[in-house]
Phi, psi and omega in degrees: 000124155214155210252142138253126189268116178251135153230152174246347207297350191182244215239043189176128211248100206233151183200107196250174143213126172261130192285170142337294176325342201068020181249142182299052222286355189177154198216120191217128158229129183224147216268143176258050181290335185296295186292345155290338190316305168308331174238028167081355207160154185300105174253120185298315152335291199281358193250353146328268190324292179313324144296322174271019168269301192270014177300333211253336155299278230280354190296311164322337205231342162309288171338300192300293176278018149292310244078001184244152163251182190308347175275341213249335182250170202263330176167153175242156199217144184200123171335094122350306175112174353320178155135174184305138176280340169315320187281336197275304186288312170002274172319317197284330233267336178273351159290316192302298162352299212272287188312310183299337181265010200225354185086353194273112178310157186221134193226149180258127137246170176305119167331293216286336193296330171299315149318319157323318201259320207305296223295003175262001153282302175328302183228032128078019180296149188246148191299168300311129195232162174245127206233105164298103136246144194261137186209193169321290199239031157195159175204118215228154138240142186214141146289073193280134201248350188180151150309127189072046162214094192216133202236106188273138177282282163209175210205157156305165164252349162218274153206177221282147180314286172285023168253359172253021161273319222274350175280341180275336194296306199297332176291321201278345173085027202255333174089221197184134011289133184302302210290006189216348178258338163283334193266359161279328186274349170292311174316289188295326179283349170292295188304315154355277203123354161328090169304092195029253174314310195274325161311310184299306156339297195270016190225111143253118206244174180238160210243070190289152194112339211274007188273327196284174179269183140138222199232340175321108204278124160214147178224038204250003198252342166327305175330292186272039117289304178315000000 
């Protein structure tokens, strides 16, 4: 069996195909950081668009490094949500497409179940596993135990590790994308000759959750410490 996979959900227009086997025959991702750039941060209009101009290029170019045209797969899948819906219906609406003029089952998935799953491509992982995920817009530990079988442990409470990198970057003038531009700025103060421990000193940012029990995330108190 093999599937073409689409996602759309945010600020990257990606297109794989994958066998029965779970082997990866191809992977094509292309990133809009450049058209965001200019406004600091992702505006779902503009990453709408930019998905239906290069969707139909990168579908193309999946294909291609299969080895397959639209006769060679078996069914097609596409992001579902979460995620921006500009972006979402792109995906959904062009899959859908793709299925219907070709006969092909069409299956919606979960963003987040798709992360949840991807490491049993990647690595080959075997059920059950205990999985942090971390993204943009969630930040979760879950027990996975089977497919569509997951036992969330704990989740933020406000908000995901990366939407609170790319909000401290923008306080700090540092620009965008936050998460790669604080581990660059992080980077030049390693080479400096900076010292840890004493940055953590002069810096005390705070480390919430961590006396009460459970499993819960929280990162919205990072902001107002910057």
């Amino acid at each position: 069996m093999r599937v073409l996979g689409i996602e759309t959900s945010c600020d990257e227009t990606a297109a794989a195909v994958v066998d029965g086997d779970r082997a990866i025959l191809s992977d094509i991702v292309l990133s809009q950081i450049r058209a965001h750039q200019p406004y600091g941060g992702i505006v779902p209009e503009v990453a709408a668009r930019a998905h239906l101009e290069a969707l139909d290029a990168v579908i193309a170019r999946a294909l291609a490094e299969a080895g397959l045209g639209l006769d060679g797969l078996d069914g097609v899948a596409a992001t579902g949500g979460p995620g921006l819906i500009g972006g979402v219906i792109v995906g959904v609406m062009t899959a859908k497409a793709i299925a219907a003029a070709r006969g092909l089952p069409f299956v919606a998935v979960n963003h987040l179940e798709a992360h949840a799953l991807t490491a049993r491509l990647t690595h080959g992982l075997s059920f059950p596993y205990l999985l942090l995920l971390v993204s943009g817009g969630h930040c979760q530990l879950l027990l996975v135990e089977g497919v569509g079988r997951y036992r969330r442990l704990g989740t933020t409470l406000d908000d995901a590790a990366g939407e609170a990198f790319d909000k401290a970057a923008k306080l700090l003038g540092l620009g965008y994308p936050g998460g790669p531009a604080i581990e660059q700025a992080a980077a030049r103060a390693a080479r400096a000759g900076a010292d840890g421990a004493a940055l953590a000193r002069r810096f005390d940012l705070p480390r919430p959750m961590a006396g009460p029990p459970g499993c819960d995330f929280s990162f919205s108190g990072l902001k107002p410490a910057l």
